[in-house]
PDB file of N, CA, C and O in Angstrom:
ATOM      1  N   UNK A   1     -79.399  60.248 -13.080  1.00  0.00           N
ATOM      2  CA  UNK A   1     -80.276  59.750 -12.032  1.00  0.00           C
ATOM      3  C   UNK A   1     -79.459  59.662 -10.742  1.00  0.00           C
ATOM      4  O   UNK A   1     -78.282  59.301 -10.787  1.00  0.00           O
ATOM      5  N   UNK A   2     -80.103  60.008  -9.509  1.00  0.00           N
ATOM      6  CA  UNK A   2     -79.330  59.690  -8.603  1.00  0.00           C
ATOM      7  C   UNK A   2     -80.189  59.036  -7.443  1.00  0.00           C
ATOM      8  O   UNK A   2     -81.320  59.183  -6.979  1.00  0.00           O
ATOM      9  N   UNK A   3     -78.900  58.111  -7.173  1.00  0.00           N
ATOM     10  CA  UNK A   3     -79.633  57.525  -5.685  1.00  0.00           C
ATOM     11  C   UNK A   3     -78.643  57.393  -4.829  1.00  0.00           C
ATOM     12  O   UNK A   3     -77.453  57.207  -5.083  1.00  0.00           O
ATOM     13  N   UNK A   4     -79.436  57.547  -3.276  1.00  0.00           N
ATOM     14  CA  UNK A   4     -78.672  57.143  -2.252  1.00  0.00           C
ATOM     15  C   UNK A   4     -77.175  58.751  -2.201  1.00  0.00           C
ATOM     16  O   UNK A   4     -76.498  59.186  -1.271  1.00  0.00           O
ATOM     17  N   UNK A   5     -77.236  59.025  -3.259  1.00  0.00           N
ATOM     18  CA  UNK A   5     -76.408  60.536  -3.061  1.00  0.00           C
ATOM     19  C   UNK A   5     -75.486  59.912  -4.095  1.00  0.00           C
ATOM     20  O   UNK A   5     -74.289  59.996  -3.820  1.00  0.00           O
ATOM     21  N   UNK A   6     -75.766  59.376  -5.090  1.00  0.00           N
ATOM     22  CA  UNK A   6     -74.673  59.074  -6.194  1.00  0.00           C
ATOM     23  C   UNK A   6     -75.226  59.324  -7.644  1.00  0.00           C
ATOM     24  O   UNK A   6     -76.257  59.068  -8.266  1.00  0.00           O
ATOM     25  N   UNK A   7     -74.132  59.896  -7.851  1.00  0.00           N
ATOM     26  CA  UNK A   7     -75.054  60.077  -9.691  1.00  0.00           C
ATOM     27  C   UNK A   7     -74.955  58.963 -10.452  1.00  0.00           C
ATOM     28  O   UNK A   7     -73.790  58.600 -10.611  1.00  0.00           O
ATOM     29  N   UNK A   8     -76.119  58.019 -11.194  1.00  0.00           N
ATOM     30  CA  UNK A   8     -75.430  56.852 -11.886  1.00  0.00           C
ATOM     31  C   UNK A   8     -76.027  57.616 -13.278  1.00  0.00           C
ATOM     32  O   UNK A   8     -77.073  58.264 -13.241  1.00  0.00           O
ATOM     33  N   UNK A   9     -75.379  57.485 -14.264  1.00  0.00           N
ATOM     34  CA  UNK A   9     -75.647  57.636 -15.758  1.00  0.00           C
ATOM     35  C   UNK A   9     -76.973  56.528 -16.151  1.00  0.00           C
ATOM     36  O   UNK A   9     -77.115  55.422 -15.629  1.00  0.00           O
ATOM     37  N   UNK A  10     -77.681  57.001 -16.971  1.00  0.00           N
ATOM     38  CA  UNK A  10     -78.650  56.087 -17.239  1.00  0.00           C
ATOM     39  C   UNK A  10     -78.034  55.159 -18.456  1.00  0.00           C
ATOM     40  O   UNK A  10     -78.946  54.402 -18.790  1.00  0.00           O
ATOM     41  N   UNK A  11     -77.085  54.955 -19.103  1.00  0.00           N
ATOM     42  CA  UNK A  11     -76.703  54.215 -19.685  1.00  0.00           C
ATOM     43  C   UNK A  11     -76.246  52.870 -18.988  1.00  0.00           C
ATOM     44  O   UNK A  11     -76.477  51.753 -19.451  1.00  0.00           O
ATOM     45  N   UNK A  12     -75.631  53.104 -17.926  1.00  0.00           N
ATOM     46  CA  UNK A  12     -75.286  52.042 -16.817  1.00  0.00           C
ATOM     47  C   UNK A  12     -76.825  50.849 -16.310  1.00  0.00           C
ATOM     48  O   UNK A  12     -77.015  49.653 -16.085  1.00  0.00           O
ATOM     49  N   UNK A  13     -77.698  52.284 -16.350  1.00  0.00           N
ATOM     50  CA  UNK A  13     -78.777  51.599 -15.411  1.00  0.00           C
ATOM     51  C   UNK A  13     -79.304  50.683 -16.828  1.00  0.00           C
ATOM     52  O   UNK A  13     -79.510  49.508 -16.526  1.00  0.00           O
ATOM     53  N   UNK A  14     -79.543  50.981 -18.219  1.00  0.00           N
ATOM     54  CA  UNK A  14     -80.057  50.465 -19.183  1.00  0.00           C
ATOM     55  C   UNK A  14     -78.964  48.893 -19.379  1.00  0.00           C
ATOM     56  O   UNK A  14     -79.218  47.812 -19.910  1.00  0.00           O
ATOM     57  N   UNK A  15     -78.054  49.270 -18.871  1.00  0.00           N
ATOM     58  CA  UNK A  15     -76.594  48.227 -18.975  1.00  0.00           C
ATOM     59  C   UNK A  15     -77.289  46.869 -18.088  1.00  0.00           C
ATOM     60  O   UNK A  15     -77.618  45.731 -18.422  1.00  0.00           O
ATOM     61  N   UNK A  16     -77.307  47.332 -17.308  1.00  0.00           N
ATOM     62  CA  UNK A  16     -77.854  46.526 -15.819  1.00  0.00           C
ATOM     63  C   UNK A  16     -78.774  45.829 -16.360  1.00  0.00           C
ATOM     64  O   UNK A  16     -78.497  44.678 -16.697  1.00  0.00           O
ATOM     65  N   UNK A  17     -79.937  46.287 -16.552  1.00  0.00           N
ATOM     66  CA  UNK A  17     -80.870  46.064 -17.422  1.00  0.00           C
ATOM     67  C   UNK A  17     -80.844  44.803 -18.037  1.00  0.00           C
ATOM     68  O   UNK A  17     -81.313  43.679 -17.865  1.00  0.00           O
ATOM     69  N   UNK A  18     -80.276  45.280 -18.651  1.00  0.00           N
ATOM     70  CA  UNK A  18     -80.023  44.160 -19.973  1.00  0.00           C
ATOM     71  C   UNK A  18     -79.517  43.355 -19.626  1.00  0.00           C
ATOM     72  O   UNK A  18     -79.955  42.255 -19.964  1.00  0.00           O
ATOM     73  N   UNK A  19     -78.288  43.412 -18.740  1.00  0.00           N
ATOM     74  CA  UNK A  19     -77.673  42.118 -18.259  1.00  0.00           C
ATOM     75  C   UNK A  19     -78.371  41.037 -16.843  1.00  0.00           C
ATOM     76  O   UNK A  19     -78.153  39.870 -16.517  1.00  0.00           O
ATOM     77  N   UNK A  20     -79.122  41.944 -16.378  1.00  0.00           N
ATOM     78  CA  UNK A  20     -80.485  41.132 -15.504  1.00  0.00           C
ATOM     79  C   UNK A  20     -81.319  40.355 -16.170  1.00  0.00           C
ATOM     80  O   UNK A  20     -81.688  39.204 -15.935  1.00  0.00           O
ATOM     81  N   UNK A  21     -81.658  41.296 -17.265  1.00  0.00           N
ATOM     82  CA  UNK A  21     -82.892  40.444 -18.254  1.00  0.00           C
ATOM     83  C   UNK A  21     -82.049  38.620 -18.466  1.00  0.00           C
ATOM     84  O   UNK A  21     -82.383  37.480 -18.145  1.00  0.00           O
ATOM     85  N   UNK A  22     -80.796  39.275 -19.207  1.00  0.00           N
ATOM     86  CA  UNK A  22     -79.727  37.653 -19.564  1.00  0.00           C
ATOM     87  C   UNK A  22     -79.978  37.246 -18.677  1.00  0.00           C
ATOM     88  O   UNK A  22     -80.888  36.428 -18.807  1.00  0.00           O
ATOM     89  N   UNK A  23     -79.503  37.415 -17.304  1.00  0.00           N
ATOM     90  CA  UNK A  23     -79.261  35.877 -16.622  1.00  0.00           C
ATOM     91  C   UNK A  23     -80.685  35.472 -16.036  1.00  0.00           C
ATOM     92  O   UNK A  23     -80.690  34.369 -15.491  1.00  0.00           O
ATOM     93  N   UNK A  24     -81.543  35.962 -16.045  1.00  0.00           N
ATOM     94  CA  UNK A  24     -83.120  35.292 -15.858  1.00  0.00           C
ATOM     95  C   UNK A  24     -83.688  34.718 -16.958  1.00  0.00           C
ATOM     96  O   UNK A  24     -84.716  34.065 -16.782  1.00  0.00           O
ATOM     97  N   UNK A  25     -83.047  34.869 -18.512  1.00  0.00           N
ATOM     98  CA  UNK A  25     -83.414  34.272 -19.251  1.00  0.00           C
ATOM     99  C   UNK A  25     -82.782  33.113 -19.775  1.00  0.00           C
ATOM    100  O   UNK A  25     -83.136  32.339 -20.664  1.00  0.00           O
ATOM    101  N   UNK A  26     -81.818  33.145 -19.078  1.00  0.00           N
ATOM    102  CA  UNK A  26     -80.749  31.637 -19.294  1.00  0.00           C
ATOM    103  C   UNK A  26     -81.122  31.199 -17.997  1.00  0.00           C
ATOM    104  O   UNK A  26     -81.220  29.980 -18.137  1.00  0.00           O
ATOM    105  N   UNK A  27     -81.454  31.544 -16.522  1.00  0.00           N
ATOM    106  CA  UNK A  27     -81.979  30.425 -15.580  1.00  0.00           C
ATOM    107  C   UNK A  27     -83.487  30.311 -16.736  1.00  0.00           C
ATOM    108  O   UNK A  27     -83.105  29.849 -17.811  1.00  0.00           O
ATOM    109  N   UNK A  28     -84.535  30.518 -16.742  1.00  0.00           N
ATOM    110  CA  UNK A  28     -85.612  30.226 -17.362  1.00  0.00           C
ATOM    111  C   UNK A  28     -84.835  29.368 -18.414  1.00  0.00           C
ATOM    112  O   UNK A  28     -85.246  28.248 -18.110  1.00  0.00           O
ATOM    113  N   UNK A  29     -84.020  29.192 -19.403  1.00  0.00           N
ATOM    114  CA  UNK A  29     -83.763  28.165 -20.573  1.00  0.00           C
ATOM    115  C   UNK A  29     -83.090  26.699 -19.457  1.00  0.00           C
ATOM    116  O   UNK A  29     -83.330  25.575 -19.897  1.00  0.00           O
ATOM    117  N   UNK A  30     -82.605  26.754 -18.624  1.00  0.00           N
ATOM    118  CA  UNK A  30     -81.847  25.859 -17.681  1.00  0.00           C
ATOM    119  C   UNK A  30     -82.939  25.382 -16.961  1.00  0.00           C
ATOM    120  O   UNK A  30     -82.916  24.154 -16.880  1.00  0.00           O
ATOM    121  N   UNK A  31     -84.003  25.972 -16.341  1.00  0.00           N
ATOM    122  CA  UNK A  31     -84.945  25.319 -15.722  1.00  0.00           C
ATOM    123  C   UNK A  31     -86.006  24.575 -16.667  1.00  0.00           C
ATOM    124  O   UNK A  31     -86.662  23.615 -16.262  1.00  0.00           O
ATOM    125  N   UNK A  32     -86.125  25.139 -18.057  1.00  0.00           N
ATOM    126  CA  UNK A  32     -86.632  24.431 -18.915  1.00  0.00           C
ATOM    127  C   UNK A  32     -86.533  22.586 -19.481  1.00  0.00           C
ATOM    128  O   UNK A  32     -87.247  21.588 -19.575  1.00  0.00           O
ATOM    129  N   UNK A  33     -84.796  23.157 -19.794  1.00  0.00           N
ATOM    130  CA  UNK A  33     -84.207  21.923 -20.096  1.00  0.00           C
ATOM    131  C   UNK A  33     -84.092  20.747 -19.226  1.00  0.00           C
ATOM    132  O   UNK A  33     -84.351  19.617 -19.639  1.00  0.00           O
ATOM    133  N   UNK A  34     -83.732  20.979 -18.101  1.00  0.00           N
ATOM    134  CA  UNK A  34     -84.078  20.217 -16.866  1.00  0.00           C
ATOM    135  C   UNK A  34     -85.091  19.642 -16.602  1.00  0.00           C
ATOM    136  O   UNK A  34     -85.074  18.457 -16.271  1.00  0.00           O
ATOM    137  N   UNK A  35     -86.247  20.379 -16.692  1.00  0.00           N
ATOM    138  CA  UNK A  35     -87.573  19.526 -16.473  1.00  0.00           C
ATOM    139  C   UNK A  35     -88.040  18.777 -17.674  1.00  0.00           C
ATOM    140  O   UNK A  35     -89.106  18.173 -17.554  1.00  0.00           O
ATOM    141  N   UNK A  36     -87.422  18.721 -18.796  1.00  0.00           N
ATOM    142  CA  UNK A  36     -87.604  18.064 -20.078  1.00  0.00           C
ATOM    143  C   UNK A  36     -86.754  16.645 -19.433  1.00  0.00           C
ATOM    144  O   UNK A  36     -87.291  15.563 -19.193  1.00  0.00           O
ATOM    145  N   UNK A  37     -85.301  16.985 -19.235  1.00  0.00           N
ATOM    146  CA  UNK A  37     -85.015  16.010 -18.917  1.00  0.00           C
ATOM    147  C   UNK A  37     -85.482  15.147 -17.655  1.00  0.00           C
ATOM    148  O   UNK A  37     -84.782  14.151 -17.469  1.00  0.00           O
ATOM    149  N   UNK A  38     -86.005  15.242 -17.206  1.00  0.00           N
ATOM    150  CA  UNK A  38     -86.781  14.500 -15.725  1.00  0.00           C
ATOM    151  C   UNK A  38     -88.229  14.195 -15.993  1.00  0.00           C
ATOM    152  O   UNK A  38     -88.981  13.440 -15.376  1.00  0.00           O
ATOM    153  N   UNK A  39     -88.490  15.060 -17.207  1.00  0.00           N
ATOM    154  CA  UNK A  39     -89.954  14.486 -17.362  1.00  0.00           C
ATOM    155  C   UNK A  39     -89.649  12.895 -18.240  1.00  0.00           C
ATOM    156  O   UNK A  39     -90.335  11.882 -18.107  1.00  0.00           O
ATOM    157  N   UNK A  40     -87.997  13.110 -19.455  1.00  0.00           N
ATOM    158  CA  UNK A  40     -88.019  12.218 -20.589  1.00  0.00           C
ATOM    159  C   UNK A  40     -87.775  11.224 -19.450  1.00  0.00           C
ATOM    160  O   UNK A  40     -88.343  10.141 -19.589  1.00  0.00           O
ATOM    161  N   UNK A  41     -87.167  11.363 -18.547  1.00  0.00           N
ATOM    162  CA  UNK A  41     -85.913  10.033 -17.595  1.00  0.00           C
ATOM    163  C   UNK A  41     -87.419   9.126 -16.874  1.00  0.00           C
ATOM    164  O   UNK A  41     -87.319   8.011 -16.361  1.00  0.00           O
ATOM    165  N   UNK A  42     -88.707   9.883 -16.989  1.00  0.00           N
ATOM    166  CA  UNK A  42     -89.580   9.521 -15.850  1.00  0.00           C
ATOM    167  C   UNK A  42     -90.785   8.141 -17.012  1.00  0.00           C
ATOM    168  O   UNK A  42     -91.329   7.049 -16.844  1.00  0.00           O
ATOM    169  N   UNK A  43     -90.593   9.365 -18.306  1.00  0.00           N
ATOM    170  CA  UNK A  43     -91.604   8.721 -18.807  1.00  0.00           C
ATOM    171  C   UNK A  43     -90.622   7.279 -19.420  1.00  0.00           C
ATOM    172  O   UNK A  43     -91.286   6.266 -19.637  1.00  0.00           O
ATOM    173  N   UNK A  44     -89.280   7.214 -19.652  1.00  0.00           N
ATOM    174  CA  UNK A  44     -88.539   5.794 -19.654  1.00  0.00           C
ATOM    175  C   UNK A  44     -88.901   4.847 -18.344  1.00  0.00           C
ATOM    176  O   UNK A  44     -89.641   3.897 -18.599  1.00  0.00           O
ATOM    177  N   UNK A  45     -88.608   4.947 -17.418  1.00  0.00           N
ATOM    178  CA  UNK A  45     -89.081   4.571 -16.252  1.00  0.00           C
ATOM    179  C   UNK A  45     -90.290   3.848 -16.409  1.00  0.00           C
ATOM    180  O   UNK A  45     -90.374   2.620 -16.442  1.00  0.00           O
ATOM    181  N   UNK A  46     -91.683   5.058 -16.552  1.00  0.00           N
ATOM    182  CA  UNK A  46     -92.623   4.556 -16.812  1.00  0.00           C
ATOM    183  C   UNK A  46     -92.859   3.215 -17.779  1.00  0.00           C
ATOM    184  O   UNK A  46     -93.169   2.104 -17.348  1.00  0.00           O
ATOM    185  N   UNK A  47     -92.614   3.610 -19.381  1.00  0.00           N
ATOM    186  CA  UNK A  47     -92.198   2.917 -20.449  1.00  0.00           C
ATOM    187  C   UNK A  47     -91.794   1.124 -19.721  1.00  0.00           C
ATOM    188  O   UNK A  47     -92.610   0.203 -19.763  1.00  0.00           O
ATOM    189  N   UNK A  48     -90.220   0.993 -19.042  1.00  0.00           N
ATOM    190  CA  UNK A  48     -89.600  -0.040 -18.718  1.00  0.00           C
ATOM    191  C   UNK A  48     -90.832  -1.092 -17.702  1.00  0.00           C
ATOM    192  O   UNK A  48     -91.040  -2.301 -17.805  1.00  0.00           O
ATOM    193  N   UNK A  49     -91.202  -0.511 -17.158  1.00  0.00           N
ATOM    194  CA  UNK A  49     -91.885  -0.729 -16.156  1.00  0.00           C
ATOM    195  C   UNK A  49     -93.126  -1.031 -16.718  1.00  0.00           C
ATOM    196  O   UNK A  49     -93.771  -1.508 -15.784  1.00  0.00           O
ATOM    197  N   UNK A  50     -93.798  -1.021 -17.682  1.00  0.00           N
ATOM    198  CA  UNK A  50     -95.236  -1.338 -18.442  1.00  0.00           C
ATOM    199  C   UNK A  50     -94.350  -2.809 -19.414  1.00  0.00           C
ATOM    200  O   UNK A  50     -94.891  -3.842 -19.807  1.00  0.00           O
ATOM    201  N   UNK A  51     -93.544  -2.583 -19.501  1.00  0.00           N
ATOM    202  CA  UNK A  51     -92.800  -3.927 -20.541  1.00  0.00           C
ATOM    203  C   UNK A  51     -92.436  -4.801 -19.159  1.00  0.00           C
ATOM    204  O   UNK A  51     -92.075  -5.975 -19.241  1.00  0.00           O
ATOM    205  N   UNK A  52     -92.536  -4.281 -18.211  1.00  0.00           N
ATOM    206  CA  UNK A  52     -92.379  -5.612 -17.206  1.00  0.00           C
ATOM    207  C   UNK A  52     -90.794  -6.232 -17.439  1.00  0.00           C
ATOM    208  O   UNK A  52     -90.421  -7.370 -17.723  1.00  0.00           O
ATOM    209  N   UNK A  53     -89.892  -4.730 -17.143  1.00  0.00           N
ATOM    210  CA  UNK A  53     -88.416  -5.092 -17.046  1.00  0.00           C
ATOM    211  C   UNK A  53     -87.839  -5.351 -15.742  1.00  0.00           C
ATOM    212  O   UNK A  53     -86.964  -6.189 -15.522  1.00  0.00           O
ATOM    213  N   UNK A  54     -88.680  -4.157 -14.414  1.00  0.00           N
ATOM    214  CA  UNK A  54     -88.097  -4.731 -13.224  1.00  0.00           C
ATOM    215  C   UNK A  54     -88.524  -5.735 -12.596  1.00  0.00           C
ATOM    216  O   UNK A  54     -87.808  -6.414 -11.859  1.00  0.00           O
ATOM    217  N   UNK A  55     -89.875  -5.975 -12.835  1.00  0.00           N
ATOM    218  CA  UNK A  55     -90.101  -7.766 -12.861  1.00  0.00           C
ATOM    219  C   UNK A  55     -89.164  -8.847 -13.029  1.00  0.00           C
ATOM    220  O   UNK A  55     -88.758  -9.590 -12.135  1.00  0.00           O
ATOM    221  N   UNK A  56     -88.758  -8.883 -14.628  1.00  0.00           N
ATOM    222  CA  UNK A  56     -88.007  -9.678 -15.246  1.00  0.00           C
ATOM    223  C   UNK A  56     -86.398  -9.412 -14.318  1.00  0.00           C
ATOM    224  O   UNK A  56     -85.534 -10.283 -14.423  1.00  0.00           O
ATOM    225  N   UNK A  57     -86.177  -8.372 -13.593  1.00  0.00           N
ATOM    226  CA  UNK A  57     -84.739  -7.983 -13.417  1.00  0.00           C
ATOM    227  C   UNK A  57     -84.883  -8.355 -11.672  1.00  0.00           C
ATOM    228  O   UNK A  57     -83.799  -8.773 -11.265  1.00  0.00           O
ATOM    229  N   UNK A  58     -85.751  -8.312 -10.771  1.00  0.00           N
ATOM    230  CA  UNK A  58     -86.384  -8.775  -9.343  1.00  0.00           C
ATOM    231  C   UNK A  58     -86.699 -10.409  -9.778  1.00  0.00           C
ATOM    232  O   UNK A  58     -86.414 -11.192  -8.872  1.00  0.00           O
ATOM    233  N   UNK A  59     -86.992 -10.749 -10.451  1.00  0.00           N
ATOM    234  CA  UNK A  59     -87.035 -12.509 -11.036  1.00  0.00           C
ATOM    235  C   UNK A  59     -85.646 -12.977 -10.945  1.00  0.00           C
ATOM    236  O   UNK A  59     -85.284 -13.961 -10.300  1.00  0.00           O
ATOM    237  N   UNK A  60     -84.710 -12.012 -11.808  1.00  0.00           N
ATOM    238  CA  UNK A  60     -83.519 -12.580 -11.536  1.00  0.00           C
ATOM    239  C   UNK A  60     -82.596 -12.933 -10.339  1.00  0.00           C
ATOM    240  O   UNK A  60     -82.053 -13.953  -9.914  1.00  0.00           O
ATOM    241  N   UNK A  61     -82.670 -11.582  -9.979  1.00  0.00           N
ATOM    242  CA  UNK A  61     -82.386 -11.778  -8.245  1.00  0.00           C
ATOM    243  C   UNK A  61     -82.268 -12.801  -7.194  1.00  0.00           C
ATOM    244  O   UNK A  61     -81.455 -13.334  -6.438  1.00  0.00           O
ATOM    245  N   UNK A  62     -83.678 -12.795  -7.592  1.00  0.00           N
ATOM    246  CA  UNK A  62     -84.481 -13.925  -6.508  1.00  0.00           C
ATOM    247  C   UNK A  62     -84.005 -15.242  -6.725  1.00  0.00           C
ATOM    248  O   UNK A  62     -83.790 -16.076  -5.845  1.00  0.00           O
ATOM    249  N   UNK A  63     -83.815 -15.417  -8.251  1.00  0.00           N
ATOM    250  CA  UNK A  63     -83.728 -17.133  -8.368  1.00  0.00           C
ATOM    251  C   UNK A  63     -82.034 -17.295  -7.911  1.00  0.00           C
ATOM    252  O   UNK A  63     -81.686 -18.415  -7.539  1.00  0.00           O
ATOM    253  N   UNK A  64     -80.752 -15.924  -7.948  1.00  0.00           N
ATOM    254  CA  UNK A  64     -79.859 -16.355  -7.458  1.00  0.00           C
ATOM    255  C   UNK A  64     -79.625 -16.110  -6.656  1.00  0.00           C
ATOM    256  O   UNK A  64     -78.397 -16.118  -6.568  1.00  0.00           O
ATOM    257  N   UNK A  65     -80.418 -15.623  -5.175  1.00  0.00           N
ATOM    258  CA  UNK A  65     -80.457 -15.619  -3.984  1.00  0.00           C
ATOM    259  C   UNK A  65     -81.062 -17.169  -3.332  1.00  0.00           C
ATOM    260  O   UNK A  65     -81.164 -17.329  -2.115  1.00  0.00           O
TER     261      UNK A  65
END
């Protein structure tokens, strides 16, 4: 195959290939994991906050201010 006035072997271009496919499929596994973790960190948050912890932890505060 040639481009631009260069001959590239199509084994190279199948090379490429493959190694493009990898790193879009490890960002896609990294962007995955990430939003797992920010969804788990959000729904704790949520969780703490229905048990009425930053209440209890803004109560404290206050009474030693």
């Amino acid at each position: 195959m040639e481009i631009i006035g260069f001959q590239i072997p199509l084994g190279i271009l199948f090379l490429i290939g493959i190694l493009v496919v990898f790193i879009i499929w490890k960002l896609i596994k990294f962007a995955i994991k990430f939003l797992i973790i920010i969804v788990v960190f959000f729904l704790i948050l949520f969780g703490l906050d229905i048990l009425g912890v930053f209440d209890f932890i803004s109560g404290l505060f206050s009474s030693i201010i």
